[in-house]
PASEBA-1860 file (N, C-alpha, C; in nm, 3 decimals):
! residues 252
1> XXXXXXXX> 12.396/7.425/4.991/12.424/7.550/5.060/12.317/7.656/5.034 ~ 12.193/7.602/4.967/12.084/7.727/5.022/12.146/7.783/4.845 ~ 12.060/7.895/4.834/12.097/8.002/4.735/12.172/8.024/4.630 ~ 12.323/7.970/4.731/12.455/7.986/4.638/12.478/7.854/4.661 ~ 12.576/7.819/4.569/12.687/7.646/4.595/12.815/7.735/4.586 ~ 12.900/7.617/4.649/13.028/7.604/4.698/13.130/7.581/4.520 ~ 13.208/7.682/4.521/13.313/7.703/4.432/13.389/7.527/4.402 ~ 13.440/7.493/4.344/13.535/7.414/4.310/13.642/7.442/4.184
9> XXXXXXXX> 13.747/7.349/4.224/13.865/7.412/4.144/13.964/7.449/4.211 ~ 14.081/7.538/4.120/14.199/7.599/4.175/14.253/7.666/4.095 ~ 14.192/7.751/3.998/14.197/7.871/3.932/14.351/7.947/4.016 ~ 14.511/7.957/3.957/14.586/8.051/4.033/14.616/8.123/3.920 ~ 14.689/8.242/3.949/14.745/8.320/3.858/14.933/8.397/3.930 ~ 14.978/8.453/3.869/15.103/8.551/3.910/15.056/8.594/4.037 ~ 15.177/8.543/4.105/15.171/8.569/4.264/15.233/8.771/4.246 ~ 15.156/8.806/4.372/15.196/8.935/4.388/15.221/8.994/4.517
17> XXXXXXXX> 15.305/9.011/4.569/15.294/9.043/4.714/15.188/9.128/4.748 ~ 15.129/9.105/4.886/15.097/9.256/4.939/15.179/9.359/5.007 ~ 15.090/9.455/5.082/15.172/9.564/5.134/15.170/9.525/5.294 ~ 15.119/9.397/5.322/15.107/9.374/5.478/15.280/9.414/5.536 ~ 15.261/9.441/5.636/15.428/9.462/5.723/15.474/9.327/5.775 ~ 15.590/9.302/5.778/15.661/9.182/5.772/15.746/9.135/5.906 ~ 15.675/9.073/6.040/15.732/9.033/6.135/15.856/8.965/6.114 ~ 15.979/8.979/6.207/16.136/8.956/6.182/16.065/8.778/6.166
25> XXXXXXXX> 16.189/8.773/6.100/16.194/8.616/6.058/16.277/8.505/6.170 ~ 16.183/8.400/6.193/16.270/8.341/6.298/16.383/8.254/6.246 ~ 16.500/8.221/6.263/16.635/8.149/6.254/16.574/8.008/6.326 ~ 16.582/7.904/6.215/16.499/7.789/6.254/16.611/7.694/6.215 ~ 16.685/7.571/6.291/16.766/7.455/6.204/16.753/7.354/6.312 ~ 16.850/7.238/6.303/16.837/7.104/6.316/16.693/7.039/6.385 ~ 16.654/7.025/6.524/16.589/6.969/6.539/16.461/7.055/6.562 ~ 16.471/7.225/6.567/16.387/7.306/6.567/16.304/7.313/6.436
33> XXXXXXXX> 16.367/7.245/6.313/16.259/7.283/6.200/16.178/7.306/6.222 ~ 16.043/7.341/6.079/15.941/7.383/6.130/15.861/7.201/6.048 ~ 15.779/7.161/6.078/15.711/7.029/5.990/15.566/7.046/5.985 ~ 15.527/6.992/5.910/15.380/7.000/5.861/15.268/6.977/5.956 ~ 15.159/7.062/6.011/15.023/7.037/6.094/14.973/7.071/6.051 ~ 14.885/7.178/6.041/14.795/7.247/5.926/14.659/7.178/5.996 ~ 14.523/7.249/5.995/14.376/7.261/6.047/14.336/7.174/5.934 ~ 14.251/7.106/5.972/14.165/7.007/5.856/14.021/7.050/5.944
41> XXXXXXXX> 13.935/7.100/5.838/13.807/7.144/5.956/13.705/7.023/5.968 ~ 13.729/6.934/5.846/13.668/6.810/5.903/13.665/6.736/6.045 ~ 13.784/6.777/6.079/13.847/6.680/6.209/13.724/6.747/6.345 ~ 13.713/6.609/6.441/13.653/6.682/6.560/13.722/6.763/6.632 ~ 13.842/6.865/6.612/13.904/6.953/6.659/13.783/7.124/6.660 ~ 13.691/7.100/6.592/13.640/7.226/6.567/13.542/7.206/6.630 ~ 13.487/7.363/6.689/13.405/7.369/6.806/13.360/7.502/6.757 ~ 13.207/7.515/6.720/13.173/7.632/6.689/13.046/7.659/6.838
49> XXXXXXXX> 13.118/7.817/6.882/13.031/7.864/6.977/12.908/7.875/6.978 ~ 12.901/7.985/6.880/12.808/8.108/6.818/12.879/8.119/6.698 ~ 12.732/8.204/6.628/12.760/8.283/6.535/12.878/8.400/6.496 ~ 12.964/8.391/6.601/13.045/8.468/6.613/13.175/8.418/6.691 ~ 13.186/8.308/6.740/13.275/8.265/6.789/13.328/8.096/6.795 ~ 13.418/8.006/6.716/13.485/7.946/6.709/13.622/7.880/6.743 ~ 13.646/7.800/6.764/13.771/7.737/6.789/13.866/7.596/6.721 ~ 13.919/7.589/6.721/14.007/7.433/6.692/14.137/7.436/6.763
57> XXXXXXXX> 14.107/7.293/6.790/14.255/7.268/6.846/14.328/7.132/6.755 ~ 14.446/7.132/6.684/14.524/7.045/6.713/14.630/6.992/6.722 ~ 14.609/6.864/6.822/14.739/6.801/6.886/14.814/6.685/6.810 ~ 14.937/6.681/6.861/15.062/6.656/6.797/15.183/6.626/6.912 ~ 15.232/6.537/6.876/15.353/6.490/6.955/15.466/6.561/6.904 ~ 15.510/6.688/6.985/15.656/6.734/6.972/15.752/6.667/7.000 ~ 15.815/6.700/6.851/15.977/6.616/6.823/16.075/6.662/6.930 ~ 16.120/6.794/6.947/16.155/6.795/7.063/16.206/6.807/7.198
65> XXXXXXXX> 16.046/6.797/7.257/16.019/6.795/7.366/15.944/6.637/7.406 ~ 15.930/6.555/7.267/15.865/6.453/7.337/15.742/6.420/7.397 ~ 15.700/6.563/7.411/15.560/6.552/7.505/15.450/6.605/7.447 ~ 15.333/6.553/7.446/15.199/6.572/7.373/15.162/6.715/7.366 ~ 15.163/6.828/7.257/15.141/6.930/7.288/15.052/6.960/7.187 ~ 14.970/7.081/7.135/14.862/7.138/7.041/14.856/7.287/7.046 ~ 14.815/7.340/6.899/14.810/7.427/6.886/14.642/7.478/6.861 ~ 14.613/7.609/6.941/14.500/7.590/6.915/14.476/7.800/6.839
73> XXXXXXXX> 14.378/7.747/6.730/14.329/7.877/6.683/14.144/7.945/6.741 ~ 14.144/8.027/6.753/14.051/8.075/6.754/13.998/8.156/6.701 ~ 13.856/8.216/6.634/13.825/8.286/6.529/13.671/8.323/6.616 ~ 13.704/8.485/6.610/13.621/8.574/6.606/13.536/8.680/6.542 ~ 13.437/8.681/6.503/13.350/8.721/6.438/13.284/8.858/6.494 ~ 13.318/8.977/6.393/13.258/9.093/6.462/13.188/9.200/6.362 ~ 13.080/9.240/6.388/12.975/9.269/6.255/12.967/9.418/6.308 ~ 12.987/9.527/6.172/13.005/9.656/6.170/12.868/9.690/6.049
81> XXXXXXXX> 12.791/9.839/6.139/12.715/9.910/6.043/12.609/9.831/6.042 ~ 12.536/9.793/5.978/12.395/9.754/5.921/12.457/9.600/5.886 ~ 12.533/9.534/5.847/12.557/9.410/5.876/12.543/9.346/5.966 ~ 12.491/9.224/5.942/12.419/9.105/6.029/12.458/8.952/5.992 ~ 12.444/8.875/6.096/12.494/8.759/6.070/12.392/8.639/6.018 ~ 12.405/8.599/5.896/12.306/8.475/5.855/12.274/8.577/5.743 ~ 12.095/8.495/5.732/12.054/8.524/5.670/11.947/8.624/5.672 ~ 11.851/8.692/5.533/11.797/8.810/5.607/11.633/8.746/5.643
89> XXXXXXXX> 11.617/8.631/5.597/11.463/8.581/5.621/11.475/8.459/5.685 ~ 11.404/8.368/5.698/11.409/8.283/5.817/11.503/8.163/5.747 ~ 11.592/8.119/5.822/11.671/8.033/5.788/11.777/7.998/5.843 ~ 11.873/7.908/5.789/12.014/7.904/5.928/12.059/7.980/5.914 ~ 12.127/8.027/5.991/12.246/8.115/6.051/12.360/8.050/6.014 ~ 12.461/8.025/5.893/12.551/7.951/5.869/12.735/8.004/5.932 ~ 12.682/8.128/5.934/12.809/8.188/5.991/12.914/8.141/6.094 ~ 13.017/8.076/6.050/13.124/7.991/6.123/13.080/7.856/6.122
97> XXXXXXXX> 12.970/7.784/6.043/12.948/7.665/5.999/13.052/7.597/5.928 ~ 13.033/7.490/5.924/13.178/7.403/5.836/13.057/7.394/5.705 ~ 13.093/7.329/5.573/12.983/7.341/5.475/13.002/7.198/5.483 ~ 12.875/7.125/5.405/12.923/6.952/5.400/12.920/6.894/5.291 ~ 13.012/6.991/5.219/13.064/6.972/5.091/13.177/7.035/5.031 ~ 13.305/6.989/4.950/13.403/7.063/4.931/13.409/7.211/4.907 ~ 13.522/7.288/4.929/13.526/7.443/4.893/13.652/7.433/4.777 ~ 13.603/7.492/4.727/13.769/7.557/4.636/13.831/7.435/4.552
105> XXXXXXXX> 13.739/7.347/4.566/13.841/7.209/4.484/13.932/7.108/4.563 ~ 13.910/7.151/4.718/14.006/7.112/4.806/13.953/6.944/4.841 ~ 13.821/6.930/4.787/13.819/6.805/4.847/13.756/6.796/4.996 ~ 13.760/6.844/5.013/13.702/6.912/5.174/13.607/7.017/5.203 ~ 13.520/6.986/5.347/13.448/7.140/5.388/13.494/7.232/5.453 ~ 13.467/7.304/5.443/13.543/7.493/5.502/13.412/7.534/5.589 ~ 13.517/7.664/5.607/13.435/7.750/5.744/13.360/7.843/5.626 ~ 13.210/7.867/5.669/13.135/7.957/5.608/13.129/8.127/5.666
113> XXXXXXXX> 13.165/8.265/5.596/13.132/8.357/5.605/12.998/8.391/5.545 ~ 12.877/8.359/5.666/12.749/8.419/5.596/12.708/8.556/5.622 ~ 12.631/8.648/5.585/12.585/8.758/5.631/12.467/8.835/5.557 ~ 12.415/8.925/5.593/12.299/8.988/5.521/12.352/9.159/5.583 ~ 12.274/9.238/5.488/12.267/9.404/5.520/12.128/9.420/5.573 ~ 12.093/9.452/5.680/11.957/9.451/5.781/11.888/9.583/5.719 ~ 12.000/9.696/5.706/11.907/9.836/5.598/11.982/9.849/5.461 ~ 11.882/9.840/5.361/11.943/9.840/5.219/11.972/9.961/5.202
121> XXXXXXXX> 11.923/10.037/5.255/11.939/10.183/5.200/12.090/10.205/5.220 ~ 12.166/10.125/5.288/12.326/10.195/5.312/12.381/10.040/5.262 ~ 12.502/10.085/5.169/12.607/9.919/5.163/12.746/9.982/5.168 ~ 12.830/9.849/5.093/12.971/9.954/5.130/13.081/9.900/5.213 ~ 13.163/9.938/5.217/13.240/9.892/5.340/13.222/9.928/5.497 ~ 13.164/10.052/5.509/13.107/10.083/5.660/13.016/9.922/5.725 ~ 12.966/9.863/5.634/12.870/9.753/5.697/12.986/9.655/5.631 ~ 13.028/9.593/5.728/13.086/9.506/5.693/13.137/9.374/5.799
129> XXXXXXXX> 13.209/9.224/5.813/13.213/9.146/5.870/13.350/9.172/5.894 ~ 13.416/9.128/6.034/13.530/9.101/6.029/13.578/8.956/6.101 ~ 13.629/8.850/6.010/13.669/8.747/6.104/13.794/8.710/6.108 ~ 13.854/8.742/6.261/13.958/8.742/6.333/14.049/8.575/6.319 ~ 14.134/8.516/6.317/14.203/8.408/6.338/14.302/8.476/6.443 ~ 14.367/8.369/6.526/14.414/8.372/6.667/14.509/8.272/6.669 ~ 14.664/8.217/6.634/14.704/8.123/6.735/14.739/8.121/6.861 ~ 14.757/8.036/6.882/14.830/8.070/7.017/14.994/8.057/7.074
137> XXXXXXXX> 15.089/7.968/6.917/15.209/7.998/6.872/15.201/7.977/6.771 ~ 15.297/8.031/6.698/15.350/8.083/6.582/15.355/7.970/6.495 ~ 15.295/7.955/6.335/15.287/7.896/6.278/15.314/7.943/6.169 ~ 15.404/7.873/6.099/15.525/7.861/5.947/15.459/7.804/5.816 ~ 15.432/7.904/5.680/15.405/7.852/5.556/15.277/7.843/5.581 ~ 15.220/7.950/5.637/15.052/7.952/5.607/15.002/7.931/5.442 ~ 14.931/7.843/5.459/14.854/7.861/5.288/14.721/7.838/5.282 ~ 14.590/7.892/5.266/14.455/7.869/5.232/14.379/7.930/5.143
145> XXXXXXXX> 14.312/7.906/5.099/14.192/8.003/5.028/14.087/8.050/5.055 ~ 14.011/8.170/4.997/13.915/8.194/5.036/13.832/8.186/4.911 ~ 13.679/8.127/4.924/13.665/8.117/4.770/13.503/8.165/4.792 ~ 13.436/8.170/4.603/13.341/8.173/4.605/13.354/8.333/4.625 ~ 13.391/8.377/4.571/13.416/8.570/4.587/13.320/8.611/4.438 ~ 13.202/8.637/4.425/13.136/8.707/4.274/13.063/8.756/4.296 ~ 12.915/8.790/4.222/12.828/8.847/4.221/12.728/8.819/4.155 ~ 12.607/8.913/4.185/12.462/8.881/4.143/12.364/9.026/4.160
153> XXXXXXXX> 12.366/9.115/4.055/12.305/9.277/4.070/12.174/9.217/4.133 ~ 12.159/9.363/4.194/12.056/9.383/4.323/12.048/9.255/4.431 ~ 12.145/9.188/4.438/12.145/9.070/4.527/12.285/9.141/4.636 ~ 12.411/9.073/4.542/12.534/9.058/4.632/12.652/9.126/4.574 ~ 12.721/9.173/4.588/12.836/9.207/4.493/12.952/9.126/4.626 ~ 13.033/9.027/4.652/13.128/9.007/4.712/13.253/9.103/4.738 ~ 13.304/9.166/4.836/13.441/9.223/4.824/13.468/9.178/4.952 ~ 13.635/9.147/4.947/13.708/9.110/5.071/13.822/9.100/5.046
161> XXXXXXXX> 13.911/9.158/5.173/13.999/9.202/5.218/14.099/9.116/5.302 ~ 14.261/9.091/5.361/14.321/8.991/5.408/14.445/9.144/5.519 ~ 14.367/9.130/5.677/14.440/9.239/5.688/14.544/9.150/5.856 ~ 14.675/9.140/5.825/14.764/9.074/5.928/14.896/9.095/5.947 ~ 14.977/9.132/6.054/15.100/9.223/6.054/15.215/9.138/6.027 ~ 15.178/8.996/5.971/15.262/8.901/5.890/15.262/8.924/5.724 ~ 15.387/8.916/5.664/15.384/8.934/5.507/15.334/8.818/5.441 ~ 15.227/8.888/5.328/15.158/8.734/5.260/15.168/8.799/5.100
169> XXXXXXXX> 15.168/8.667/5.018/15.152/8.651/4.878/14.987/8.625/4.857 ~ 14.929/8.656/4.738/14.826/8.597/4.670/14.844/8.554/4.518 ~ 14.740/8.456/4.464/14.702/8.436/4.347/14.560/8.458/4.307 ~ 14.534/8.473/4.245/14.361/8.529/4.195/14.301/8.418/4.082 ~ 14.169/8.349/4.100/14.109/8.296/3.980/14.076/8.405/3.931 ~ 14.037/8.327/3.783/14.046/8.414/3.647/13.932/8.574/3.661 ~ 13.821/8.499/3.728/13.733/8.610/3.717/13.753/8.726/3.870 ~ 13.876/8.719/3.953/13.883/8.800/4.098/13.983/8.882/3.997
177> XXXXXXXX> 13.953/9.034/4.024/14.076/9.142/4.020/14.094/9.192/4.200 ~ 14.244/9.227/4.210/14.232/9.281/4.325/14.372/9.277/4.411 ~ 14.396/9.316/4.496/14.517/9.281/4.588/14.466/9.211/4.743 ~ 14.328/9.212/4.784/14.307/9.197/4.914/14.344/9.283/5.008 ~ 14.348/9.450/4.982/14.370/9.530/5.062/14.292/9.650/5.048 ~ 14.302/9.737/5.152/14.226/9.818/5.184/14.243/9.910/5.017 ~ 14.105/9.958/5.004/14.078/10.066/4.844/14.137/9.942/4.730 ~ 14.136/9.822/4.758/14.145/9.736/4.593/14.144/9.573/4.698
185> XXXXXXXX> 13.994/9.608/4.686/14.013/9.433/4.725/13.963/9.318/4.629 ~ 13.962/9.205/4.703/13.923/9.083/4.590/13.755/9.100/4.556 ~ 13.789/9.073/4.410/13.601/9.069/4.364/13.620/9.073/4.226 ~ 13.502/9.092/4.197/13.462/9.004/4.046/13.452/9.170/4.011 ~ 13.478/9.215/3.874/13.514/9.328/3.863/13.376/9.354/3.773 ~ 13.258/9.282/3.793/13.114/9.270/3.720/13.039/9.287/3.857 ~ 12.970/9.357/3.845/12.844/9.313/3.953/12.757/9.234/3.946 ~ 12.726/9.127/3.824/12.681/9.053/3.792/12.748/8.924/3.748
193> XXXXXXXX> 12.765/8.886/3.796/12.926/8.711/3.761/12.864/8.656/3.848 ~ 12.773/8.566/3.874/12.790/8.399/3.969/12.884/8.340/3.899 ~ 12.998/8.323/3.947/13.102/8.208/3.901/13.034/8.105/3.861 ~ 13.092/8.025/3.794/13.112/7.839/3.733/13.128/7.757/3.907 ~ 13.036/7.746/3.935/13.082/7.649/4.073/13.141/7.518/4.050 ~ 13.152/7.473/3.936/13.235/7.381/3.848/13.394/7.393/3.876 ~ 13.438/7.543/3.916/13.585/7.575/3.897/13.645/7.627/4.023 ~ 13.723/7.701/4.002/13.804/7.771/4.107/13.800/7.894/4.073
201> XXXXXXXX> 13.751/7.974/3.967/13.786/8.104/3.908/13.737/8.215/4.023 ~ 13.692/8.193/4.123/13.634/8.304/4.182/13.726/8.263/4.324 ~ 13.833/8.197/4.312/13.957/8.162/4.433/14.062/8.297/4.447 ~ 14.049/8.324/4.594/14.176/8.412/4.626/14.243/8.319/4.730 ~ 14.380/8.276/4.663/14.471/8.176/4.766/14.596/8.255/4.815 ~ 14.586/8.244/4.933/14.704/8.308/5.033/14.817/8.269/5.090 ~ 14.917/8.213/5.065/15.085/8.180/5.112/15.118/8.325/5.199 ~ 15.140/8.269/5.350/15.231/8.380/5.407/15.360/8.390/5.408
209> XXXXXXXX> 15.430/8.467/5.393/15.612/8.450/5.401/15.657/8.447/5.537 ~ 15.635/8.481/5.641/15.648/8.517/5.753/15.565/8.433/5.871 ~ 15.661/8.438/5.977/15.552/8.351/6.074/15.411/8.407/6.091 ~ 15.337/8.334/6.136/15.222/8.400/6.177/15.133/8.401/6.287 ~ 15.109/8.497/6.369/14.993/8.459/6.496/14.870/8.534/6.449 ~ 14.822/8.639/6.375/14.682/8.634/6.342/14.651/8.689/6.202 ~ 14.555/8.703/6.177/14.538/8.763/6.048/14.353/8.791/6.056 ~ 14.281/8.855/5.962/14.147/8.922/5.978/14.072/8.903/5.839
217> XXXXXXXX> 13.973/8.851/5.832/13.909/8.867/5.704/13.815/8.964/5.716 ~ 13.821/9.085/5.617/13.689/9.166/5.558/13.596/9.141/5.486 ~ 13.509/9.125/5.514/13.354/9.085/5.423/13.289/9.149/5.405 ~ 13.233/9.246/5.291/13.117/9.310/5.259/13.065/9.361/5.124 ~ 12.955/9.347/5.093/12.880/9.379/5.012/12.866/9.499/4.942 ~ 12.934/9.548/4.822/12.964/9.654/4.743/12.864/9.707/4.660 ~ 12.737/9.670/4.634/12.601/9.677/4.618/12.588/9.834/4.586 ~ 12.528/9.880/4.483/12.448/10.011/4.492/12.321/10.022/4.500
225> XXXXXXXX> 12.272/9.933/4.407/12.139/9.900/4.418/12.086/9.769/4.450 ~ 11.976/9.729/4.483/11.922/9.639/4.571/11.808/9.617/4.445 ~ 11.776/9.422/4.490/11.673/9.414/4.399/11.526/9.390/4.514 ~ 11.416/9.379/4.494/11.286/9.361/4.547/11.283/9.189/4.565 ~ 11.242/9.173/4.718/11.206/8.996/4.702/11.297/8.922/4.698 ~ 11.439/8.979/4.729/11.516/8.901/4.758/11.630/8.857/4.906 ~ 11.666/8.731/4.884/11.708/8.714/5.036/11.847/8.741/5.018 ~ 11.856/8.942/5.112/11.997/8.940/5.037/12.115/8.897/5.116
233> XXXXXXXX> 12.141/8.761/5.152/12.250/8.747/5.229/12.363/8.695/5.078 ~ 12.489/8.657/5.180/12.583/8.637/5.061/12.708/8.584/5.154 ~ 12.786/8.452/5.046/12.823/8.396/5.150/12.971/8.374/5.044 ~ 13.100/8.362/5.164/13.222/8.333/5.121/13.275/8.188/5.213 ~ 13.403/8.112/5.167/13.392/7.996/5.209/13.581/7.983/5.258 ~ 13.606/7.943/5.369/13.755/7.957/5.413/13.782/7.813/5.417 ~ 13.906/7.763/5.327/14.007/7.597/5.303/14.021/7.606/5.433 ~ 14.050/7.483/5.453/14.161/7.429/5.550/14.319/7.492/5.541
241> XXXXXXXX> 14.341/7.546/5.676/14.488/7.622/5.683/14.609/7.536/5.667 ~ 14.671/7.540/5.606/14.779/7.437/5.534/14.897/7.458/5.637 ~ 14.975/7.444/5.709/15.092/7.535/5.814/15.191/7.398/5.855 ~ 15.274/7.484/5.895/15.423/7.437/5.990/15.452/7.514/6.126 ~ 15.464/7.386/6.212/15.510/7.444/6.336/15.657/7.389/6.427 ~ 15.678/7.475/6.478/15.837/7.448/6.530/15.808/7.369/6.651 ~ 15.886/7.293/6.677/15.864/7.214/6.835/15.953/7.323/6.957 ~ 16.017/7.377/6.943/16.088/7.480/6.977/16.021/7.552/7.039
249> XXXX> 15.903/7.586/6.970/15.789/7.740/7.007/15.691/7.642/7.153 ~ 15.756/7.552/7.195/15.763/7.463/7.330/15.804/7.456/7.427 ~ 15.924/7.529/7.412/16.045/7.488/7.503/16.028/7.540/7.612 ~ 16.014/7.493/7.737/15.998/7.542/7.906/16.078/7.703/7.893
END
């Protein structure tokens, strides 16, 4: 992965709610349960546009309705302030790339958040990434991670944020303080920590309580000072979405 490597592990700690607002809960029983689908980004379901725009679809035989149906997500990418997508000197553009190597300990590759600050003179949250997720019905027992959250003075300082009008839990590896919300988000509470890419300690993992149709990741670089000669991009890494869906959320 260039620069940085990919986190491994599963570093959790004391779950804590957030303050997200909590869509009514749906009344789910006999043949409506909700059962296991969940995104594997390995699969040829994923279709990356651009640098800014992505998709997956997948399909599944509803219990029932019987008839071949799929759920499909989409993820949008939208860059605020002096933030830019990739990298800042010549190189790939990894942004919404799958990596081709595990994230988080999962055993698997994830979706890449890459980016660079185009003017050093400003960092912060004003410059910052936002990437959008989209279903297109409602999906039960969201769970993923986002990993690889630390730092490196005058390079990167990681901070990010989990903003969606569904209620979610987190856990934090050892070295993330934070809630994932606006004025206290996830990050290494050093401006200098490259995690153990050996572990999980730099993992923020997310369980939603509530159904869910979208949710938003914040990405940006908390930096005061900048070092000389360096390529300052900085990159975070999204699991495979773990979920349940109702055959119900079908019905003619």
């Amino acid at each position: 992965m260039g620069r940085r490597t990919i986190v491994k592990g599963g570093a959790w700690a004391v779950p804590v709610v957030s303050m997200a607002a909590s869509l009514p809960s749906v009344p789910l029983s006999g043949p409506c349960l909700p059962f296991d689908l969940g995104l594997v980004w390995t699969g040829a379901g994923y279709v990356r546009y651009s640098n800014t725009s992505a998709s997956y679809v997948a399909s599944f035989q509803n219990p029932v309705t019987g008839q071949n149906d799929q759920v499909t997500v989409t993820m949008s990418a939208t860059f605020f302030g002096n933030m830019e997508s990739g990298p800042e000197g010549i190189g790939t553009d990894r942004n919404l790339r799958l990596t081709t190597s595990n994230v988080g300990g999962t055993g698997a590759p994830g979706i890449t958040m890459h980016q660079h600050l185009s003017d050093l003179s400003t960092t912060m949250r004003d410059n910052r990434q936002e990437l959008t997720f989209t279903f297109d019905k409602p999906v039960y027992e969201l769970k993923f991670g986002i990993t690889d959250i630390d730092s490196a003075r005058g390079d990167f300082w990681d901070h990010v944020e989990l903003k969606s009008p569904s209620a979610w839990t987190y856990t934090n590896g050892s070295t993330i303080i934070g809630a994932g919300v606006l004025n206290n988000a996830w990050r290494n509470p050093n401006d200098n920590d490259p995690v153990d890419n050996t572990t999980g300690i730099g993992n923020a993992n997310i369980t939603f309580t509530d159904p869910v149709t979208t949710f938003t990741i914040v990405y940006w670089d908390n930096r005061s000072s900048t070092g000389l000669g360096i390529d300052n991009d900085q990159n975070i890494f999204i699991t495979n979405l773990d979920f349940k869906v109702s055959g119900c959320d079908w019905n003619p």
